[in-house]
N, C-alpha and C positions, 0 to 999 in steps of 0.2 A: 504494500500500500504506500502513497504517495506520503512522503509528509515535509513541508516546510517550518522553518524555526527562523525566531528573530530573537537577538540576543540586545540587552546593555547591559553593560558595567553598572552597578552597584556596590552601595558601603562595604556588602558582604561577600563581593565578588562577582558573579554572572550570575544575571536573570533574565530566563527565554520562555519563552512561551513557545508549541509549535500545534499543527494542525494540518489533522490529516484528512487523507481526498473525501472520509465520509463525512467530514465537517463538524468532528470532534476536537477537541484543542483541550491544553491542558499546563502547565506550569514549573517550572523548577528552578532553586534555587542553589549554583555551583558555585562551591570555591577556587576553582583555577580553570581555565579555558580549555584545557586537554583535559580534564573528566566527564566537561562538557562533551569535547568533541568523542571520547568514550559513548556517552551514550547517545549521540545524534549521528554518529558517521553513517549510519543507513540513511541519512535523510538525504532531501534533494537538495535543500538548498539552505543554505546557514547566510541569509543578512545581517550583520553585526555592527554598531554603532562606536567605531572604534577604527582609526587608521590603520592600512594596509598598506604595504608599498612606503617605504622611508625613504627619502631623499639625502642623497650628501653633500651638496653646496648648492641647492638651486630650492627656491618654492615651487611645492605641487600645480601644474597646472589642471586637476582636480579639483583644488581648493579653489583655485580663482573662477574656473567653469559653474563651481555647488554654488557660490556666492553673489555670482552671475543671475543665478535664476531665481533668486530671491530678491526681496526688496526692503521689508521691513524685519523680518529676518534674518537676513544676509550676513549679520555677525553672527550669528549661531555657527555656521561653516568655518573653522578658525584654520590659521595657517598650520600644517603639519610642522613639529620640527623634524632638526634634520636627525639622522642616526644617531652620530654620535651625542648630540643635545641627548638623545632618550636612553642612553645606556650608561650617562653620565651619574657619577654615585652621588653630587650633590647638586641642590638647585642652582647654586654660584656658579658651579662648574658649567652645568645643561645651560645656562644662560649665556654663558661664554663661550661655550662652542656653538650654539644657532649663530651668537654676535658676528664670530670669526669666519661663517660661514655663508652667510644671507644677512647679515645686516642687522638684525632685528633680535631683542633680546626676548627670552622664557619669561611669560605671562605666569605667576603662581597657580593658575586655575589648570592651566595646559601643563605642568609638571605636575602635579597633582594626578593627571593621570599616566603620566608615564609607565606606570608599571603595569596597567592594562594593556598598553600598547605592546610593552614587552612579551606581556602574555601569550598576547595572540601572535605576534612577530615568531616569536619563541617556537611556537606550534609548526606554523606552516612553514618555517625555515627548512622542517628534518620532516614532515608529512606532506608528502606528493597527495595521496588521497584526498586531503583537508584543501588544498590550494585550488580545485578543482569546486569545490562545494560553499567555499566563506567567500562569502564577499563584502566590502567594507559598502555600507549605507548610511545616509543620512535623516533620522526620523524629519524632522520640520522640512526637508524637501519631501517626504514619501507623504509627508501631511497636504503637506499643498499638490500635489498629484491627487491626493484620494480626493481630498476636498473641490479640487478646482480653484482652488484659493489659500493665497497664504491666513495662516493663525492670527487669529487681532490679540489675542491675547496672551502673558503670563506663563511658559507651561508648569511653573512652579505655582499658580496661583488659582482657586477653584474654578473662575471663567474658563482658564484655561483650560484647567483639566476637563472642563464640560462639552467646551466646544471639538475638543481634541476627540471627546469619547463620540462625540454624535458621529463625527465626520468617521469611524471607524464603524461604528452600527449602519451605516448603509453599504456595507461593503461585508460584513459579516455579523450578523443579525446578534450571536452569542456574544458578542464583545464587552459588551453591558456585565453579564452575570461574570463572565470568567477576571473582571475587572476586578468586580465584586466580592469573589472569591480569592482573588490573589491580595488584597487589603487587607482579609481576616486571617490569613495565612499566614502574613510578613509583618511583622514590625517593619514601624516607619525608620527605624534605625537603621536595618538593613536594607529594607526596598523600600524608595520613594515611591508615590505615585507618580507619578512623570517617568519613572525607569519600568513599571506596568505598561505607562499606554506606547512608551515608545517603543518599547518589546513586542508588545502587540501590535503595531502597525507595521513592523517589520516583518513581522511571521505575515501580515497579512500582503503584505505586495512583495514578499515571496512566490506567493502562488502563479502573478501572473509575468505576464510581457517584461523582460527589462530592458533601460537601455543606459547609458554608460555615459560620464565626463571625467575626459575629455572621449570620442568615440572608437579610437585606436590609442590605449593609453599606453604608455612607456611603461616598463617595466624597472626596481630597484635591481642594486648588486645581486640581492639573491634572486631574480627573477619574476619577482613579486607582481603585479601589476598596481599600478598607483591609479584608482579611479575611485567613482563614484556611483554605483548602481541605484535604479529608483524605477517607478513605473512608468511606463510609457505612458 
């Protein structure tokens, strides 16, 4: 049976939701990206809310394409750093090496996640199988796909969260209860709500059509591809 899965980073690690072709969906919460990928590598498609493809002296032209297509969003799409910035043991250091490379020094919010990135970098560096299946997405571009519109709102903030959930129940009707169910499951400690819907809008524009920025994307040192998948 078919099943798709969309993943974010969370306090506690990875939280995915995935759904399969009979239109059941369901939820879990991982502590490292490779237990994850343990128990989803049967699936078809792994959308993950987290950079793929590291750069070593140039900005992503992914980043600038996702940024592109937004408008009052468009900071949500941040610049990738570069490798060595993400493998860097302290924030000083990760800052001075993006500096020394592109210009532009490490945001505390974007080293803050650096060790998701590692995670998943980590993964698909030594897994042919996973490279084929994960692909790096952006929720607030897959929102404004589903919606036909970008988000007016917050997504830290209940508008937000509300407009975020509509625009997902017309594209998969259960999106409501399993929302609902993943709230009484998780402390807000570990899983935000906002790391809920964007998990779930990711498993859900798995299912269909994708298409890519930039549309022939370069690939990093290890092969990687540096893009942006979303729905058509």
């Amino acid at each position: 049976m078919k099943r798709w899965v969309g993943v974010d980073a969370c306090r506690r690690g990875w939280f995915a939701v995935h759904i399969d072709a009979d239109g059941t969906a369901d939820f879990t919460l991982f502590d490292t990206f490779g237990v994850l990928w343990d128990a989803y590598r049967k699936a078809d498609r792994i959308l993950v809310d987290v950079p793929i493809g590291l750069p070593e002296d140039a900005l992503r032209e992914a980043d600038a394409q996702g940024r592109a297509l937004l408008k009052a969003r468009r900071s949500s799409v941040f610049q990738v750093p570069v490798r060595a910035a993400v493998y860097a043991l302290t924030y000083a250091d990760a800052s001075e090496q993006n500096f020394a490379a592109v210009g532009r020094r490490l945001s505390r919010q974007t080293w803050n996640i650096t060790h998701s990135i590692r995670d998943v970098d980590g993964l698909l560096r030594i897994t042919e199988a996973a490279r084929a299946r994960v692909m790096e997405s952006h929720p607030e571009i897959v929102f404004w796909r589903l919606a036909g519109h970008e988000m007016r709102f917050n997504k830290k903030l209940p508008p937000g969260h509300s407009e975020r959930l509509e625009a997902l129940k017309v594209h998969f009707p259960a999106a409501p209860d399993l929302y609902e169910a993943a709230l009484k499951a998780h402390r807000r400690s570990d899983v935000a709500r906002d790391d809920i819907l964007d998990a779930l809008a990711l498993a859900i524009a798995a299912r269909g059509e994708l298409r890519s920025v930039p549309e022939t994307p370069p690939r990093d040192r290890h092969g990687l591809p540096m893009r942006i998948v979303f729905p058509r």
